[in-house]
C-alpha positions as CSV (number, residue, x, y, z in Angstrom):
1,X,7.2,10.4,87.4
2,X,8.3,7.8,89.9
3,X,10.4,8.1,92.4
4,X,12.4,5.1,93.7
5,X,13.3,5.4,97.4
6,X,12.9,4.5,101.4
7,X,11.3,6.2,104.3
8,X,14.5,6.5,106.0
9,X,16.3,8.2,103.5
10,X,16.8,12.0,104.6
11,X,17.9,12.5,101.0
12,X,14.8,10.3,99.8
13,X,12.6,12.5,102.1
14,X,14.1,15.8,101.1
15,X,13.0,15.1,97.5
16,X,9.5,14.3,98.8
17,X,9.1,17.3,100.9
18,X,10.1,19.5,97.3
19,X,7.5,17.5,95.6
20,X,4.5,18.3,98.0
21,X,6.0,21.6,98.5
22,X,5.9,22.4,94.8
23,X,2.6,20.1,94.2
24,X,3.9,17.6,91.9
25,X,2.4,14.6,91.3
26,X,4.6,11.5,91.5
27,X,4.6,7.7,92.9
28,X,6.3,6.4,95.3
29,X,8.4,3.2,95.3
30,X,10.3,1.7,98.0
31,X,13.6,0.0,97.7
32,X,15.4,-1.7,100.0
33,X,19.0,-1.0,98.5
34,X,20.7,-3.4,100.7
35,X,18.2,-6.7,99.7
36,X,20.0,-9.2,98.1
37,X,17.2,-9.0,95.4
38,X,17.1,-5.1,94.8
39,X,16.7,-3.9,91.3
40,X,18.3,-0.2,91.8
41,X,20.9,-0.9,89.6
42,X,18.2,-1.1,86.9
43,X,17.4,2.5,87.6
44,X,20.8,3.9,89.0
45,X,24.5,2.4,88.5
46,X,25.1,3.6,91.3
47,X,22.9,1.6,93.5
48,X,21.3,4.4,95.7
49,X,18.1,6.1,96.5
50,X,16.5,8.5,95.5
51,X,16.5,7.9,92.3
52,X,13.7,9.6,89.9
53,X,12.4,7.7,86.9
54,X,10.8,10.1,84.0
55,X,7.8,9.4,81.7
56,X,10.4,8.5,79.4
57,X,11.9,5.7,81.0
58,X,14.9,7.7,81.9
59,X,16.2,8.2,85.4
60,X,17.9,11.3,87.5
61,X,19.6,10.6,90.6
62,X,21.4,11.9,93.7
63,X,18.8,13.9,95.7
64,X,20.1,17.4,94.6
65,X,20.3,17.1,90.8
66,X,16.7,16.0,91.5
67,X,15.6,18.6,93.6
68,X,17.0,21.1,91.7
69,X,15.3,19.8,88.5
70,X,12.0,19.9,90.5
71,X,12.2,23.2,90.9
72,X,12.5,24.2,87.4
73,X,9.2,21.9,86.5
74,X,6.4,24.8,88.2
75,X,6.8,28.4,89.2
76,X,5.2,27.8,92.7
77,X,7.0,27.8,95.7
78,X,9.9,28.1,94.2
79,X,13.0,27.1,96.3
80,X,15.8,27.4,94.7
81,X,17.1,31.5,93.4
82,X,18.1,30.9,89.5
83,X,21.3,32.4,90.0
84,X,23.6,34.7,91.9
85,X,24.7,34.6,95.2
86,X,21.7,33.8,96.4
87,X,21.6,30.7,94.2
88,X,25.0,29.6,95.9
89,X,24.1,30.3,99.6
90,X,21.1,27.8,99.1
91,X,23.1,25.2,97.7
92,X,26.0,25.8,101.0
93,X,23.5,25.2,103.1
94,X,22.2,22.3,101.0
95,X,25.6,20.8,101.2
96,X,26.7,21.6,105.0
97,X,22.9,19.8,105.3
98,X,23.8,17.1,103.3
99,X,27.1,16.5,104.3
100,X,26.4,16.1,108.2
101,X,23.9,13.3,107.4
102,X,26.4,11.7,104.8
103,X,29.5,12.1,108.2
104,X,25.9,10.4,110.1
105,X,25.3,7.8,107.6
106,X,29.0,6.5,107.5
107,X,28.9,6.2,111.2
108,X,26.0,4.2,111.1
109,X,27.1,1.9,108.3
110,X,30.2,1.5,109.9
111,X,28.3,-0.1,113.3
112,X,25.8,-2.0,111.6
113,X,27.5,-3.4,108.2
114,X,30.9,-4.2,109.7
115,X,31.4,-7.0,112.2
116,X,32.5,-5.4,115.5
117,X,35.8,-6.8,115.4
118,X,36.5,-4.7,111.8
119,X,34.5,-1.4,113.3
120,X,37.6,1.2,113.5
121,X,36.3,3.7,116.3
122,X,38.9,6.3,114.7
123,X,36.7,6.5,112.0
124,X,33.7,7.0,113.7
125,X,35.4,9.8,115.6
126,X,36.2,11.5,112.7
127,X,32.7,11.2,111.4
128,X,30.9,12.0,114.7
129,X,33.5,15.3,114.6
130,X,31.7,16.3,111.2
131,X,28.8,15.9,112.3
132,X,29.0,18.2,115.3
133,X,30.8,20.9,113.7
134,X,28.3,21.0,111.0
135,X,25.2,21.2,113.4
136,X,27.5,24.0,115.2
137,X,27.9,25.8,111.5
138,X,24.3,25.7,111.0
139,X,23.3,26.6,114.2
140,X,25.9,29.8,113.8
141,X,24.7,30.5,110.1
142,X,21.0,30.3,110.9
143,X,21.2,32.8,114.1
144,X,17.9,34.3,115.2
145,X,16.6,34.3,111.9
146,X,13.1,32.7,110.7
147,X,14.7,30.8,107.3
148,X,18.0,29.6,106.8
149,X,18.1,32.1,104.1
150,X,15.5,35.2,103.4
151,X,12.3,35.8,104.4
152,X,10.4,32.3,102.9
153,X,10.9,29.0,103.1
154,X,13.6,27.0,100.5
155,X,15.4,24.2,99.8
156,X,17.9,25.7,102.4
157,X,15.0,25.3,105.3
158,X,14.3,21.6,103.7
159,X,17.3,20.4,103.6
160,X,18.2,21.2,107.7
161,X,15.4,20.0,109.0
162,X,15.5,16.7,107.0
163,X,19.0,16.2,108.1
164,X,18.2,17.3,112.1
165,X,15.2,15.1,111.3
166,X,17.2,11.7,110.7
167,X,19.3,12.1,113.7
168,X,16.8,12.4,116.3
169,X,15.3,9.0,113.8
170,X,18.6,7.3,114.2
171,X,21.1,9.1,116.7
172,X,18.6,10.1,119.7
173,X,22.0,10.1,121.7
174,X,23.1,13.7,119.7
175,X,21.6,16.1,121.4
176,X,21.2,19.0,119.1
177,X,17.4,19.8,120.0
178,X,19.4,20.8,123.4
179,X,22.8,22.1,122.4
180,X,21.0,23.9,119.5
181,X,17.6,26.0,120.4
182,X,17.1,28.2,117.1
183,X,17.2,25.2,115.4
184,X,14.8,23.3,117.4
185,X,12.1,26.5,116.4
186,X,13.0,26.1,113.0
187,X,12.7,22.1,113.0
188,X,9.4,22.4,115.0
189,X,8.3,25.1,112.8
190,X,8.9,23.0,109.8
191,X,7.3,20.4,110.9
192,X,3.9,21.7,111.3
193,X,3.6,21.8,107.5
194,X,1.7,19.3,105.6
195,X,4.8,18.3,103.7
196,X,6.8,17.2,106.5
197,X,4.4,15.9,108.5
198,X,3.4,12.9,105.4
199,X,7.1,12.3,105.2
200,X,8.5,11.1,108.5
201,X,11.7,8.8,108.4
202,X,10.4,5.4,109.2
């Protein structure tokens, strides 16, 4: 397997923390998306990473459809509960993950794609208030407990920190290592394992 991506990506990143976290063996290849010359496309009609490319020749994308299908592939670690409620509280907390770094993403675009004069600070707003109240909803949901959900690590766990990870990469001004402590433990926590620590955003 391939998988086409960047180091920045928290959604890239998330699918390489599953991979070393379920020992699968897979290459690497960066993309720069936004290059004039990218070949993406080629791989996803969509034009975004990650994107993973089978032995087959045939490609999966948007980080959880691929993460999920990881999970299937080998019994160990297994991340994701196969059904249930359980099954659904993982993929909330996937989502309220994912959908603060999307509201992050948009701001970010919307400063550094679109000439000052077009940026519409509204927006931003609106964004920056997602963001917030997402960190505040996973700050609530997480409490005092060790995992996000049960007693072991899963994609739940993965998918926080690799969001809480890209803003301190990219908005060092949101102070959520402050605001939030019990997520702070659970993001230094994290971050002592092996799988974190060879994916940093850069």
């Amino acid at each position: 397997m391939k998988l086409i991506g960047s180091l920045a990506s928290p959604f890239v990143r998330k699918v390489r923390v599953v991979l070393a976290e379920k020992k699968l063996e897979c290459d690497l290849i960066l993309e720069n998306v936004w290059a004039a010359d990218t070949a993406i496309q080629e791989s996803n009609p969509l034009g975004k990473v990650p994107c993973l490319v089978m032995e087959d020749g045939g490609s999966m994308f948007d980080s959880r459809v691929i993460v999920e299908y990881l999970d299937t592939l080998t019994p160990v670690g297994k991340l994701i509960p196969a059904n249930g409620r359980g099954r659904a509280e993982i993929k909330c907390w996937e989502a309220l993950a994912d959908g603060v770094a999307d509201a992050a993403i948009l701001i970010r675009l919307e400063r550094t794609q679109r000439p000052p004069e077009l940026q519409s600070e509204a927006w931003v707003t609106r964004q920056m208030q997602k963001v917030n109240a997402g960190l505040k909803s996973m700050s609530s949901g997480l409490g005092e407990a060790p995992f996000c959900s049960g007693n072991h690590l899963t994609l739940a766990d993965i998918s926080v920190v690799c969001t809480l990870g890209w803003l301190s990469f990219r908005f060092p001004e949101i102070d959520w290592r402050g605001d939030y402590p019990n997520l702070l433990k659970l993001f230094e926590k994290m971050s002592e394992r092996a799988s974190f620590k060879d994916s940093l955003p850069e």
